[in-house]
C-alpha positions as a printed Julia matrix, in Angstrom:
78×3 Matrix{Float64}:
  10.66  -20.42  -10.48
   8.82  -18.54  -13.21
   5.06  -19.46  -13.26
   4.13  -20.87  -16.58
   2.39  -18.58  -19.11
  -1.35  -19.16  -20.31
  -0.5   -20.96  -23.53
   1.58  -23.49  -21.46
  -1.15  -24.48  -19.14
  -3.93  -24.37  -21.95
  -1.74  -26.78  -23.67
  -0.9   -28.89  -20.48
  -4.91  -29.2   -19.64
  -5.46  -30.07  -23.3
  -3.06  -32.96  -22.58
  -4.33  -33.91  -19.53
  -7.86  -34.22  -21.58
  -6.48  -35.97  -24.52
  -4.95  -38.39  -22.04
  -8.49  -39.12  -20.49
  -7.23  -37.73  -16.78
  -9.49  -34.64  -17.33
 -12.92  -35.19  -18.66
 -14.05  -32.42  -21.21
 -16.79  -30.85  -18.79
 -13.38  -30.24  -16.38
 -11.36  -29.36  -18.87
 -13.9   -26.47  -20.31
 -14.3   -25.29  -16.47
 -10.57  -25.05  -15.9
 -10.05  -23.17  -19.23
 -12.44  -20.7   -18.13
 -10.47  -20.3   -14.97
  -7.4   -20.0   -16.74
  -9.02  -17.11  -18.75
 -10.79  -15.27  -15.99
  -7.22  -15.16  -13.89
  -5.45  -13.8   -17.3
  -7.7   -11.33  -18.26
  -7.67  -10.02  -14.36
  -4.12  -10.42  -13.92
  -3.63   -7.86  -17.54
  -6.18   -5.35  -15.83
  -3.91   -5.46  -12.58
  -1.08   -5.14  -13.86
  -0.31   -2.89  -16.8
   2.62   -3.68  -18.74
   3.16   -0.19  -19.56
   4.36    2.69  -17.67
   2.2     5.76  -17.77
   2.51    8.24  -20.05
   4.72   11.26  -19.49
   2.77   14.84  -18.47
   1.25   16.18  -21.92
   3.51   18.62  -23.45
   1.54   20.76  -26.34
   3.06   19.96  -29.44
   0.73   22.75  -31.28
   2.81   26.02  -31.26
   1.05   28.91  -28.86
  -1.47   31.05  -30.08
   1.19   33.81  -30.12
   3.61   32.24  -32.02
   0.63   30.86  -34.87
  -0.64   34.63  -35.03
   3.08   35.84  -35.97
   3.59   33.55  -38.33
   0.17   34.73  -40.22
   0.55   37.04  -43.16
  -0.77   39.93  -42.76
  -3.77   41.27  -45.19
  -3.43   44.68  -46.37
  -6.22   46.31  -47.44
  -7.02   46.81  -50.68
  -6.53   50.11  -52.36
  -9.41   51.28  -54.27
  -9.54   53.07  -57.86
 -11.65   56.07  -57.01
């Protein structure tokens, strides 16, 4: 059985106070609830996997100082 998401049950306790089971005093303290066990639940567990390693995407020092044009120096009118 898959456990109903937080929209569901906000909109299920809204009912429930609409309907007069839930007073609003309950209804704010179970909303809080609900939000304290979401937010904890979405540190827990991350949705994501974790990155790969870091590969350098910059090209190596050697390969930026061959691909520099070299300067010749200027000749001078003596």
């Amino acid at each position: 059985m898959e456990k109903p998401n937080l929209t569901d049950e906000l909109v299920r306790l809204a009912e429930l106070r609409d309907k007069g089971i839930l007073t609003e005093e309950e209804f704010q303290q179970q909303k809080q609830r609900l939000l304290a066990q979401n937010s904890q639940q979405e540190s827990a567990e991350p949705d994501l996997p974790p990155p790969p390693p870091h590969t350098h995407s910059r090209p190596s020092r050697i390969a930026r100082t061959l691909k520099k044009p070299r300067l010749l120096p200027q000749a001078t009118a003596a």
